[in-house]
C-alpha positions in Angstrom: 0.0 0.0 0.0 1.2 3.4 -0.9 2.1 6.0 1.8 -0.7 8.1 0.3 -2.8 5.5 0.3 -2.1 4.8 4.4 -2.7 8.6 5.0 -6.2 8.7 3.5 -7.1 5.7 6.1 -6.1 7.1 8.8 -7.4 10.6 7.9 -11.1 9.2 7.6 -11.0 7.7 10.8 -10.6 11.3 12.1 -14.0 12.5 12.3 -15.4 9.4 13.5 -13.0 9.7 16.7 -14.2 13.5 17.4 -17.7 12.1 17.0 -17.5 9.0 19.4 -14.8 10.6 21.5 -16.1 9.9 25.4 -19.4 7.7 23.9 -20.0 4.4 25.2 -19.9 1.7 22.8 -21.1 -2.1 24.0 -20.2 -4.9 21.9 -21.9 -8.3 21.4 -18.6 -10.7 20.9 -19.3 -13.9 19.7 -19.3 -16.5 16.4 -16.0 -17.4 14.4 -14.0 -14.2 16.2 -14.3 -16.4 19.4 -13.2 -19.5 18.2 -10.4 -18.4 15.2 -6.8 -17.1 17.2 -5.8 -14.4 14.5 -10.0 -13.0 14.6 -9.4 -13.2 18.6 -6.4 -11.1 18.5 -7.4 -8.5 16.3 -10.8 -8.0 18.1 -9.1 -7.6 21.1 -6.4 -5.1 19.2 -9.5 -3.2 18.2 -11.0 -2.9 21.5 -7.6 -1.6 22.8 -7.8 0.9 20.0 -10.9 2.2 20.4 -10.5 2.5 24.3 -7.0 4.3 23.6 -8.8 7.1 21.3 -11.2 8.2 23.8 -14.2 5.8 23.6 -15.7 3.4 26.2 -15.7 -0.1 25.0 -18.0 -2.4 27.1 -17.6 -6.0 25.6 -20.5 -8.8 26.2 -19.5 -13.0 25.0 -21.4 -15.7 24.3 -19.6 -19.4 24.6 -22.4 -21.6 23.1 -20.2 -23.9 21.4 -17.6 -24.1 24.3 -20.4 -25.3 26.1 -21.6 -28.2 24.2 -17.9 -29.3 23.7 -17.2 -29.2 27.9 -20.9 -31.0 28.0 -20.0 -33.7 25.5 -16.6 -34.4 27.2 -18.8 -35.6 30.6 -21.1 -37.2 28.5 -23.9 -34.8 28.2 -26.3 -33.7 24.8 -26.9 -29.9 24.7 -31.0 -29.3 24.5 -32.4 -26.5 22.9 -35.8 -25.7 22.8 -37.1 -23.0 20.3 -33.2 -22.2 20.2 -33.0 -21.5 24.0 -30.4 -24.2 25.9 -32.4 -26.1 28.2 -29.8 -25.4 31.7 -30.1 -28.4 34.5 -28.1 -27.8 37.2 -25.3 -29.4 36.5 -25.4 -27.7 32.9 -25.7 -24.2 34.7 -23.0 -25.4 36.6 -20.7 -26.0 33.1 -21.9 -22.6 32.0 -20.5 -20.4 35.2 -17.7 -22.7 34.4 -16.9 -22.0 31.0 -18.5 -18.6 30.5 -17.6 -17.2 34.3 -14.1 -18.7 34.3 -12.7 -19.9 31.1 -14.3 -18.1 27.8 -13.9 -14.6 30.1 -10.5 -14.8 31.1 -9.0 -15.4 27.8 -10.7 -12.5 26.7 -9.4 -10.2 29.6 -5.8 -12.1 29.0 -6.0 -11.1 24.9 -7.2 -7.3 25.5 -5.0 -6.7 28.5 -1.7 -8.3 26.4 -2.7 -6.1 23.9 -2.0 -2.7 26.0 -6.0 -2.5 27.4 -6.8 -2.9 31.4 -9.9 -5.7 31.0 -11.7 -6.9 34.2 -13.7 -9.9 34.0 -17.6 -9.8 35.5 -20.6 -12.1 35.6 -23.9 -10.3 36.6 -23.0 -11.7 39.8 -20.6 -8.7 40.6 -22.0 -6.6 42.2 -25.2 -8.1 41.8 -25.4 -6.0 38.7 -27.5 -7.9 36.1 -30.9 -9.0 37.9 -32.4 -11.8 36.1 -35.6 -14.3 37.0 -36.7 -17.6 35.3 -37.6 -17.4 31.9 -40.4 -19.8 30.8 -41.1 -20.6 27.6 -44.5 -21.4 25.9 -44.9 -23.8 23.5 -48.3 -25.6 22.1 -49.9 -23.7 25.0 -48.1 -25.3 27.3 -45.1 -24.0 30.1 -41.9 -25.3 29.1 -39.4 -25.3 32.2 -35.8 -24.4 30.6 -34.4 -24.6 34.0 -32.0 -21.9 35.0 -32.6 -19.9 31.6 -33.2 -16.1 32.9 -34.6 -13.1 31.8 -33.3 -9.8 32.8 -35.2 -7.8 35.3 -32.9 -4.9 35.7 -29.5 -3.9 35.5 -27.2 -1.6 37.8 -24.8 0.4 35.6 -23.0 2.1 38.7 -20.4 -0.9 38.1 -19.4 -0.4 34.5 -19.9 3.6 35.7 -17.3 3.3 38.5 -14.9 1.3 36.2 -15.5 3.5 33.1 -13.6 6.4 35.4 -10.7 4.1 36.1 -10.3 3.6 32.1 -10.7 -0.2 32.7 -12.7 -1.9 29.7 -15.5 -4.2 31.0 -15.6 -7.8 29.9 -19.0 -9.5 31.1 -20.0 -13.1 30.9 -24.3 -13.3 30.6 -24.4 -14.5 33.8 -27.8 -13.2 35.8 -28.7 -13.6 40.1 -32.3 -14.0 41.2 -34.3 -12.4 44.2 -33.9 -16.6 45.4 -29.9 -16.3 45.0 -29.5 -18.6 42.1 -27.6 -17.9 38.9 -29.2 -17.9 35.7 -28.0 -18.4 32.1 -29.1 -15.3 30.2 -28.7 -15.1 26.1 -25.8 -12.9 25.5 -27.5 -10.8 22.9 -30.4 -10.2 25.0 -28.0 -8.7 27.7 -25.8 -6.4 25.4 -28.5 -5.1 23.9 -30.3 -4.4 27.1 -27.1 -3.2 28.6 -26.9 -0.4 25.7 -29.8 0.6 27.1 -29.0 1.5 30.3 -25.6 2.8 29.6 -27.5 5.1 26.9 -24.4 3.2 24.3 -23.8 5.7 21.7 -24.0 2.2 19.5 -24.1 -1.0 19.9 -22.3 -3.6 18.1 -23.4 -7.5 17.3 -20.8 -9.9 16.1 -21.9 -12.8 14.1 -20.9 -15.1 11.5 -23.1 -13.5 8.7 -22.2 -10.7 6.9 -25.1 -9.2 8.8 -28.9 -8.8 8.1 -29.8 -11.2 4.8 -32.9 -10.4 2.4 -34.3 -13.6 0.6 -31.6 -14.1 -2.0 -29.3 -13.7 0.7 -27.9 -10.3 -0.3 -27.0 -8.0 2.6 -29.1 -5.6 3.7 -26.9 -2.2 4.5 -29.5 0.0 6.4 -33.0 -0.9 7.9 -35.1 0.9 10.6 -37.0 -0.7 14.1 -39.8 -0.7 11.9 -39.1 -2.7 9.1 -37.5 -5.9 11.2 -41.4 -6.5 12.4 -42.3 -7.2 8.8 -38.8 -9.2 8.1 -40.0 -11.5 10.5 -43.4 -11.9 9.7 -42.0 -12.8 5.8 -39.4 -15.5 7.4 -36.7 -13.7 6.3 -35.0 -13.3 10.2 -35.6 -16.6 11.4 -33.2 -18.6 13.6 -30.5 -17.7 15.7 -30.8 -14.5 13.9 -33.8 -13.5 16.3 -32.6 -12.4 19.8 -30.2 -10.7 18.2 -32.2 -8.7 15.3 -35.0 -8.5 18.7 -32.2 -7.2 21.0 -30.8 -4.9 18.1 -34.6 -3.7 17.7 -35.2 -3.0 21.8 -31.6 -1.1 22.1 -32.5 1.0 19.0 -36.2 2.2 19.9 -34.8 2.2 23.8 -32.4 5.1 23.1 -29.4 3.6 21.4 -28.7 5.7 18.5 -27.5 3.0 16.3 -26.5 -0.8 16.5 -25.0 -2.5 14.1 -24.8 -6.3 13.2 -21.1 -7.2 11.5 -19.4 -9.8 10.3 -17.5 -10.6 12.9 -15.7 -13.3 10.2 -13.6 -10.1 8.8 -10.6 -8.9 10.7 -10.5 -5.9 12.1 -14.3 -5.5 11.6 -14.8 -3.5 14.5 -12.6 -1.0 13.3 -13.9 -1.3 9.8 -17.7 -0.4 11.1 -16.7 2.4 13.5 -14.1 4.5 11.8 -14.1 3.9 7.8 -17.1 4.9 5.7 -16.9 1.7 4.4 -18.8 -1.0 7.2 -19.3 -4.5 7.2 -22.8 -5.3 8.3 -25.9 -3.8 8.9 -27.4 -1.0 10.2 -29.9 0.0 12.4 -30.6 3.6 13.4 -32.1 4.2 16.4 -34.8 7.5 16.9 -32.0 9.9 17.5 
């Protein structure tokens, strides 16, 4: 690449710094970056980035498929039900395990090697993220998903108090109940919800899609709150592509003034959506 060439990246990432300088920004890590060590690495290179320009990075993981591998190694089939994991107690157990322990410390290991200060949290610090049991109908019946939760309400004075240490928050979906017990909470549903209440400037969903798909799977650049309703409707989001596109759809008419769903397959995607023109995914604009 020619020096000239260099300088006219940089130089467009310029305004988008100024304009996100001080914003919060929560991010939905997850898919093929999770999994893949170079897509790990530069994630967490772009978090580091973005935190050393001035912006507030909050990052949220999943783990699904982490979990199923530690639950096939003691002998036990992952059940989903309407794409929810059904969570026994001794699967809830694997999921503080591998979400809580494992899955978040090498993410706090790769941003802090990389020149960030991480701390690892579960909704159990702090009691922060306030969940209760989520049932689930199906044929008009009550389907018990065990310890599946549903957010009830989350304390930002946490993330506040470490946001004015310049740490970068790294938070497994990980709720407590009124009753003390732990619940597994879908890590989409919690970022988004998160964005929310930290009134995120955007928030960002990783996935292994290029982002929202019409019917002849082309990508679909921009799309407002109120078009998703019909997309569903049609069957064109189906799938895992629910909570999020729902959780993309709460954050944007809840305050968030954009969110974006990337490909979280693409190096450096982060970077690529925040400060180029160019973008990798899809946009949602919120009512701001």
């Amino acid at each position: 690449m020619a020096p000239n060439d260099k300088a006219k990246i940089l130089s467009e990432a310029l305004p988008y710094i100024k304009q996100f300088f001080d914003k919060t920004i929560v991010i939905k890590f997850g898919g093929n970056a999770m999994i893949d060590e170079q897509l790990k690495s530069s994630f967490a290179m772009d978090v580091v980035l973005l935190k050393l320009v001035g912006m507030n990075p909050v990052v949220v993981h999943g783990g699904g498929p982490q979990i199923n591998e530690h639950l096939e190694k003691i002998g036990k089939k992952g059940e989903f039900i309407n794409g929810v994991r059904v969570t026994d107690e001794e699967t809830m157990d694997v999921v503080e395990m591998i979400l809580g322990g494992q899955i978040n410390k090498e993410i706090v290991h790769q941003i802090n090697i990389h020149g960030g200060k991480a701390v690892g949290l579960t909704g159990q610090d702090g009691n922060f993220i306030h969940a209760s049991k989520l049932d689930k109908d199906k044929d008009g019946k009550k389907i018990d998903l065990g310890y599946v939760g549903k957010i009830e309400s989350i304390d930002p004075s946490l993330i506040d108090f470490l946001d004015t240490g310049d740490f970068i928050p790294v938070i497994a979906p990980i709720g407590i109940g009124s009753d003390g017990k732990t619940y597994n909470i879908n890590a989409d549903v919690v970022a988004g919800k998160l964005a929310e209440v930290l009134m995120a400037e955007k928030l960002i969903l990783m996935t292994n899609t290029k982002g929202v798909l019409d019917n002849q799977n082309n990508l679909i650049t921009g799309i407002k709150p109120n078009d998703i309703e019909s997309l569903i409707k049609d069957g064109t989001l189906s799938g895992g592509m629910l909570p999020k596109i729902e959780s993309a759809m709460d954050a944007a008419k809840g305050g968030v003034n954009s969110v974006h769903i990337i490909d979280g397959r693409v190096e450096h995607a982060l970077l690529l959506e925040i400060l180029t023109n160019q973008g990798v995914g899809t946009l949602i604009k919120g009512k701001n």
